[in-house]
BALOBA-1460 file (C-alpha; in Angstrom, 3 decimals):
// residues 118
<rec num="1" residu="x" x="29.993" y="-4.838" z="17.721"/>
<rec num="2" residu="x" x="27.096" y="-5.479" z="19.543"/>
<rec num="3" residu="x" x="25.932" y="-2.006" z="18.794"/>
<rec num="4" residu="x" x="25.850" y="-2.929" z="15.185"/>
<rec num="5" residu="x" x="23.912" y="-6.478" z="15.688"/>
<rec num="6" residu="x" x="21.379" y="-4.410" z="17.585"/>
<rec num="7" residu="x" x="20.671" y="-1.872" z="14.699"/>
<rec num="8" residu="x" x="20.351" y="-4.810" z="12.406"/>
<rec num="9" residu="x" x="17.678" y="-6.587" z="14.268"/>
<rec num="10" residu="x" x="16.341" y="-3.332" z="14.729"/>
<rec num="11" residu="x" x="15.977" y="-2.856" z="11.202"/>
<rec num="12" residu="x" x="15.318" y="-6.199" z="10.311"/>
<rec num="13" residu="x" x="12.173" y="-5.800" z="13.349"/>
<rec num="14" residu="x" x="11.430" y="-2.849" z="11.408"/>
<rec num="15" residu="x" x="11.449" y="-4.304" z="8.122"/>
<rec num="16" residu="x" x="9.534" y="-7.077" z="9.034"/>
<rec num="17" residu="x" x="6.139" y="-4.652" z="10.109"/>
<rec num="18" residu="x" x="6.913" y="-2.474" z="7.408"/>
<rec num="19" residu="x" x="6.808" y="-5.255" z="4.434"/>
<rec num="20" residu="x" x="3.988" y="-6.696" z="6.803"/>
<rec num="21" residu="x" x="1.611" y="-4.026" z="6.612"/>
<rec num="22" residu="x" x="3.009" y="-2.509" z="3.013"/>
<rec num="23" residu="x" x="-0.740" y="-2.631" z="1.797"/>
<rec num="24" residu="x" x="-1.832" y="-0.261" z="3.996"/>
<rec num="25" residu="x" x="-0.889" y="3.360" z="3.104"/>
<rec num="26" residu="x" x="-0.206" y="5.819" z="4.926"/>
<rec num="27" residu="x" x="-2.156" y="8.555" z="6.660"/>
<rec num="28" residu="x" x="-1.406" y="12.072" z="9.391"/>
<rec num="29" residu="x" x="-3.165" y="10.371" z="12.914"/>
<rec num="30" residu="x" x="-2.363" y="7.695" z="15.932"/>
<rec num="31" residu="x" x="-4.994" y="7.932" z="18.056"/>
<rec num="32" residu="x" x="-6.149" y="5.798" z="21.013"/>
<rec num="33" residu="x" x="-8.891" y="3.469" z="20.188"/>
<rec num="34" residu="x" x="-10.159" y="1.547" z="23.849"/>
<rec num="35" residu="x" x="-8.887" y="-0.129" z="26.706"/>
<rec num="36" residu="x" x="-8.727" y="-4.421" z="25.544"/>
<rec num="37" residu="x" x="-11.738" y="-6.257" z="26.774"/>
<rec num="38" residu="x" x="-11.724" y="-9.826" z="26.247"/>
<rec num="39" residu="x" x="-14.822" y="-10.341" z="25.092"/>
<rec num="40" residu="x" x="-13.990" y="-7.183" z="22.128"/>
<rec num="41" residu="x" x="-10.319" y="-8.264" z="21.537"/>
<rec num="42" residu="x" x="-11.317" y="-10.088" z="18.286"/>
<rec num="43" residu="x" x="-13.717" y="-6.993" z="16.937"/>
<rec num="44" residu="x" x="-10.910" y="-4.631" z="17.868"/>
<rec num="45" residu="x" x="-8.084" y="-6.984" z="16.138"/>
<rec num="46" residu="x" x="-10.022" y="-6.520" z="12.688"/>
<rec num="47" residu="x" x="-10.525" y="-3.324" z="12.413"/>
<rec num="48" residu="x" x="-7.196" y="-1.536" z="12.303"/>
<rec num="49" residu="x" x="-8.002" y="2.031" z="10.188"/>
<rec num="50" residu="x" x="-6.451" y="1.449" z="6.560"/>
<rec num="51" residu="x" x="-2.706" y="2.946" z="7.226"/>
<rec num="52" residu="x" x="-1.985" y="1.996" z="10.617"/>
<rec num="53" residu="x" x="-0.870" y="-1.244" z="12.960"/>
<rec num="54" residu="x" x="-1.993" y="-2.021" z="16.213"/>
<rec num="55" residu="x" x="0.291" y="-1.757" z="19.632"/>
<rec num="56" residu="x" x="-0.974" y="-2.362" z="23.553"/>
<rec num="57" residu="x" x="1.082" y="-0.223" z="25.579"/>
<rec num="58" residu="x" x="1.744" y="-2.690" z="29.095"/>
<rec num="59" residu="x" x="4.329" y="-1.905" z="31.447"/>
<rec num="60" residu="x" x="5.010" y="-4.968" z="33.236"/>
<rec num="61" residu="x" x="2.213" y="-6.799" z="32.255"/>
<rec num="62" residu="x" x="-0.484" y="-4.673" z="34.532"/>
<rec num="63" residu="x" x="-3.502" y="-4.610" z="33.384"/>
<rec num="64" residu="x" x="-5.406" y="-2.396" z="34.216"/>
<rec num="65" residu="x" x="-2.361" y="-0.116" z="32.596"/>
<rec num="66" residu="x" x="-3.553" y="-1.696" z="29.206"/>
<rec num="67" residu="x" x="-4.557" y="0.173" z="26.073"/>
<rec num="68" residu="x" x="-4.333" y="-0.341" z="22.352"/>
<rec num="69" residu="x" x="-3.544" y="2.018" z="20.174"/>
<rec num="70" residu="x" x="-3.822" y="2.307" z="16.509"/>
<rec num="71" residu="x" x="-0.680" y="4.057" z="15.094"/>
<rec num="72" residu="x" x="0.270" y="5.231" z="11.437"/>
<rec num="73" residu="x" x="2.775" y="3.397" z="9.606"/>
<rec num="74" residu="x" x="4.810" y="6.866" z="9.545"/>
<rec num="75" residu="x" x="5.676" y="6.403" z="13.228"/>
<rec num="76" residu="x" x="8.175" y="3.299" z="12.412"/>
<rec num="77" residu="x" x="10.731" y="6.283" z="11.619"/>
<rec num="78" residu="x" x="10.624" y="8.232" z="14.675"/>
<rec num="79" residu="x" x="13.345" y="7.798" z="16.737"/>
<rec num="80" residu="x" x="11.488" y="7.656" z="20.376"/>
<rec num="81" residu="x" x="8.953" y="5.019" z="19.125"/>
<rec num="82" residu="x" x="11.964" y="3.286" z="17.146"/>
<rec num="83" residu="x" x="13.420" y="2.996" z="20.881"/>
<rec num="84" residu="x" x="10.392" y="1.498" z="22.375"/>
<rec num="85" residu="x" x="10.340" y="-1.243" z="19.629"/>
<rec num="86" residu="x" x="14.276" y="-1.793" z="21.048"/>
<rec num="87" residu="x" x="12.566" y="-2.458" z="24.449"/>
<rec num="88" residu="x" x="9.715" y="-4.048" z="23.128"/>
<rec num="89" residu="x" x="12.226" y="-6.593" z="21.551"/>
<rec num="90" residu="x" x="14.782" y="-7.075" z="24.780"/>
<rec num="91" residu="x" x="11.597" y="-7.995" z="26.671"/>
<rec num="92" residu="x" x="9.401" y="-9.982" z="24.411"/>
<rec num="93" residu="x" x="11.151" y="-10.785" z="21.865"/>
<rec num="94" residu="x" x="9.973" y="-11.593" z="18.210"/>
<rec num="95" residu="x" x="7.915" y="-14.971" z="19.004"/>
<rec num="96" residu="x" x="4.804" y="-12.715" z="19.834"/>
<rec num="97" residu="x" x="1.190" y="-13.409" z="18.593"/>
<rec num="98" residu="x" x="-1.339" y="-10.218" z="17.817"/>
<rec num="99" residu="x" x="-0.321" y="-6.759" z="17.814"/>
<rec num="100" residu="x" x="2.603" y="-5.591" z="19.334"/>
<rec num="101" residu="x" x="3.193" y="-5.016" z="23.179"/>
<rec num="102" residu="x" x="5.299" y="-1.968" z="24.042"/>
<rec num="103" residu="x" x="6.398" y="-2.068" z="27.467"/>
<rec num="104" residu="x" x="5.409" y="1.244" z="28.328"/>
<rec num="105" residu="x" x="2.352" y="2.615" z="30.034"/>
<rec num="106" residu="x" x="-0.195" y="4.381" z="27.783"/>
<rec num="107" residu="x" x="0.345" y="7.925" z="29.206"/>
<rec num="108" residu="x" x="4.292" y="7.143" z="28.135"/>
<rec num="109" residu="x" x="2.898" y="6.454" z="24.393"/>
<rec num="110" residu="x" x="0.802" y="9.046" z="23.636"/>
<rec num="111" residu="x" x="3.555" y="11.239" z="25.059"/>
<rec num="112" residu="x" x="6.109" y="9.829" z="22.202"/>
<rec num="113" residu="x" x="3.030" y="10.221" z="20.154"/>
<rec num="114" residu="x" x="2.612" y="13.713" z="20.698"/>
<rec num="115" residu="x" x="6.629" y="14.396" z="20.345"/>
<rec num="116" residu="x" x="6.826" y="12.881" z="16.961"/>
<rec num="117" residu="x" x="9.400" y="14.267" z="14.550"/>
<rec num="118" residu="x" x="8.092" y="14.573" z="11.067"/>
């Protein structure tokens, strides 16, 4: 049972970015943009490429470990980055402001980056 409550807020998490950014279409790249700066958070914020969403991978909230990443929209059906949402959910939860704060370290995204199942 509790299986099935987590694939629904899964999905409805899911949903939720998907019907979010559904202007946005879709395009082939994720790519690394910088590390945040606070002084350039609000400049990076706005400029999110046309077909993608924003995510800082953290892993326990080191940073210097810090590093957005702009990904494409088609990544919200892999199943490795569909897992790190699941995390990203059990430890932050859906009250968060900005984009969205995998707990993983950068070198563990671009990994599930590079592995990503068409």
């Amino acid at each position: 049972m509790e299986v099935i409550i987590r694939r629904k807020s899964l999905k409805s998490l899911v949903t939720k970015v998907v019907k979010g950014l559904a202007f946005l279409a879709l395009s082939k790249r994720a790519y690394p943009i910088t590390d945040i700066d606070d002084d350039s958070d609000e400049e990076i914020v706005t400029s999110v490429p046309e077909g993608h969403f924003a995510v800082i991978a953290m892993e326990g909230g080191d940073e210097e470990e810090k590093k957005r990443f702009m990904i494409e929209l088609n990544y919200l059906t892999d199943p490795a980055f569909l897992k790190l949402l699941e995390m990203a959910k059990e430890e932050y939860g859906f009250q968060h402001k900005g984009a969205l704060a995998l707990p993983c370290t950068p070198q563990q995204l671009r990994n599930v980056l590079h592995n990503h199942q068409l």
